[in-house]
Residue, then its C-alpha position, 0 to 999 in steps of 0.5 A: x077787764x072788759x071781756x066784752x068784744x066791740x061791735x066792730x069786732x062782732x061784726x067781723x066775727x060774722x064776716x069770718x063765719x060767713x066765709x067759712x059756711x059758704x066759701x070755704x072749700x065743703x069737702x075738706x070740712x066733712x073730712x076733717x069733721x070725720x076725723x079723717x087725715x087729709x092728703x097733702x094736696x088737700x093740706x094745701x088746697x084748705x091752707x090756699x084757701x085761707x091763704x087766698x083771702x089773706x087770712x092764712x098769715x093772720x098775726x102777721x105785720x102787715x108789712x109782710x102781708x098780714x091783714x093787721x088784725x088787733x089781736x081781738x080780731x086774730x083771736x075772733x078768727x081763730x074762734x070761728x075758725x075752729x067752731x066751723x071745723x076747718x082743719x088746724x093751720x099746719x102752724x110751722x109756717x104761718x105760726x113759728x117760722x114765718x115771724x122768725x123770718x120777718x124779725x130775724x131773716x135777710x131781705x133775700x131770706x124774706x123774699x124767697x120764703x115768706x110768700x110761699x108760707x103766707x098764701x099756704x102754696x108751700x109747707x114747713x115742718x120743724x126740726x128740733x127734738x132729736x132722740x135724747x133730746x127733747x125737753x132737754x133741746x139744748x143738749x141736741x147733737x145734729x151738727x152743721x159744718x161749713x166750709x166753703x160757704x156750704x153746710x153740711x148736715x148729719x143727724x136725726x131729727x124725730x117727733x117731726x110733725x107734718x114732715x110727710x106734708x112739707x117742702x122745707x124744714x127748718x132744724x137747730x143744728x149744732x155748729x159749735x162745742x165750745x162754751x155753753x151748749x145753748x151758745x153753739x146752736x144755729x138755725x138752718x133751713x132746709x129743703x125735704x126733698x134734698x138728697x140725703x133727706x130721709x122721712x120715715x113715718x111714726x104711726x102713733x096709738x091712734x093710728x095716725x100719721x101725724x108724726x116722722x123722723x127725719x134723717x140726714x146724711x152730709x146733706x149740703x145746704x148754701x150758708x145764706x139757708x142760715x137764719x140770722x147769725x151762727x150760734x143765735x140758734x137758742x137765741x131765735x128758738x125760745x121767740x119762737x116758742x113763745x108763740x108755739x105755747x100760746x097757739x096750744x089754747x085753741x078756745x073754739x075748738x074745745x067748746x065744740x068738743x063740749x058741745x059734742x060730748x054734751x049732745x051724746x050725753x042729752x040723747x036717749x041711749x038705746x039701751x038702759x033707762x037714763x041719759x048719761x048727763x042724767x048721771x051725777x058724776x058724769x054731770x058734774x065731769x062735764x060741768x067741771x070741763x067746762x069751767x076750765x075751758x072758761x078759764x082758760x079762756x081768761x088765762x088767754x084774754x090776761x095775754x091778750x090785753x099783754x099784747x094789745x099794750x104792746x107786751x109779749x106772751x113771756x113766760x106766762x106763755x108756760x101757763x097757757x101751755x099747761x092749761x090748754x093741753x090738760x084741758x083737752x086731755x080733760x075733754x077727751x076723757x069725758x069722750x071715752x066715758x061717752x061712747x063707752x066700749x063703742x069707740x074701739x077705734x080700730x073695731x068693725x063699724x058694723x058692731x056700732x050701734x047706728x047712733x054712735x056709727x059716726x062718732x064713736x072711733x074717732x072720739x076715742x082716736x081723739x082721745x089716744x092722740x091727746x095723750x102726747x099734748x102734755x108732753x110736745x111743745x116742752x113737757x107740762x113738767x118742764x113748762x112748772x119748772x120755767x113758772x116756778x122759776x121766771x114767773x114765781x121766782x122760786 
């Protein structure tokens, strides 16, 4: 395998980073890189921004609006994007319900939703994990009933990312008991703002609000918000996931992590008589964390060429999930190592020395916050067993 980008490809490399030194909007970078939340209204002043150069909806066919990049070039992207320190893409939109629109949606579905999801203007979150069911999705129990051309939906969604940001969401519903469970299962979307919808924050061990429940009760929605056909649910879901597990890898951003831990390590401390990357063992952690992001980095080009040969991330999807999520948890930790009893993330910042002012709390933060990666998205045990069975055939 040739790792080795094109010159055209570098070239764009230098288009992309350009942009986000000088174009992209510089408030919205101090903050994100301060570890701050963004508001809605900057959530959607950074996607826009994006979105205006048509570069929100990168992996997008261009028939949609994307911008037809190889998938060297979405990857390139995604690389500066993240090495710049622009916010995530909020990827319920652009990244999982966006491509389950264009391949599985009506032309009117397309029409009204896909605009407002490629130039960012309009925010989406996703309805899946209920309490009782999480990694178990196909045991879920929010139902929808028609009648009449409308459906009606009760129940309570959670682990909601971005619902306090969104202006739709779409959720699995149960419309039918009758065969397999994964056989009643239909997708819907719906507005947040319906009435009936209740958003309810859950402020995680970071102290954050990233995620939310969602409840809803008899909130009616016309048929035509229903994506596909009724009982395809599972159907559109596991196209989705696909795409879902394979945005957790995120190459840019990890090295930026490395590089951050790497320049507190190699910086003369203000107290005691070596530097910590004078340290053996925590040397040899870093040296370690970095290696796995190198392979990492090889698990994503092994599906890269996959698509370029026209292929789909499959099961091996499963893979890149497991990698991605333990390796950050593996940066992180070298974080907390790093800032030692400094990072109390909820401390006076007076009692930081002036070096670690900066930095400290939110690294920890980062740290607590990694804690759930390895079990969104479908628990790295979970993603084991689908390997074992789909890809070792155990």
């Amino acid at each position: 395998m040739n790792l080795d980008f094109s010159p055209e490809t570098e070239t764009f490399r230098q288009t992309v980073r350009a942009f986000f030194e000088t174009d992209f909007p510089k408030d919205i970078l101090e903050k994100n890189r301060a570890g701050l939340a963004l508001t809605t209204a900057e959530v959607r002043k950074s996607e826009m921004a994006l979105g205006a150069k048509g570069w929100l909806a990168s992996a997008w066919p261009e028939e949609y609006g994307g911008p037809g990049w190889s998938v060297e070039e979405q990857y390139v992207f995604d690389e500066e994007l993240e090495r710049a320190g622009v916010p995530t893409v909020t990827p319920m939109g652009v990244v999982y319900v966006g491509p389950v629109l264009y391949t599985f949606g009506s032309d009117a579905q397309k029409e009204k939703w896909l605009p407002g999801i490629r130039d960012g203007s309009v925010g989406w979150a996703q309805g899946y994990s209920e309490p009782g069911s999480g990694s178990d999705l196909a045991s879920l129990q929010f139902s929808a009933e028609l009648k009449d051309g409308t459906y009606t939906l009760n129940g309570h969604k959670i682990w909601t990312s971005a619902a306090q940001h969104a202006d739709w969401i779409f959720l699995l519903a149960r419309t039918s008991n009758e065969g397999k469970k994964q056989e009643g299962i239909t997708f819907i979307c719906c507005p947040i703002d319906a009435p009936g919808v209740t958003v309810k924050p859950i402020i995680t061990i970071d102290g954050k609000h990233v995620l939310n429940e969602v409840f809803f009760d008899n909130v009616t929605v016309p048929e035509d918000y229903r994506i596909g056909e009724e009982g395809k649910g599972w159907t559109y879901s596991q196209y989705l996931l696909g795409f879902e597990r394979t945005s957790y890898a995120r190459i840019g951003g990890k090295r930026a992590m490395l590089r951050h831990v790497r320049e507190i390590a190699q910086s003369l401390p203000e107290s005691g008589n070596y530097r910590l990357i004078d340290d053996p063992g925590f040397s040899r952690k870093l040296t370690e964390a970095e290696m796995a992001v190198d392979g990492l980095e090889m698990t994503v080009f092994r599906i890269l060429s996959a698509l370029s040969a026209g292929g789909s991330p499959g099961d091996a999807a499963s893979t890149v999930k497991i990698l991605a999520t333990t390796t950050h948890q593996q940066i992180t930790e070298l974080m907390l190592d790093a800032v030692g009893h400094f990072g109390q993330p909820f401390g006076k910042s007076g009692d930081l020395p002036g070096s670690l002012l900066a930095y400290a709390a939110p690294d920890v933060a980062a740290y607590f916050g990694g804690r759930a990666q390895s079990i969104y998205g479908g628990t790295n045990e979970i993603q084991r067993n689908i390997i074992a069975k789909k890809v070792l055939g155990l």
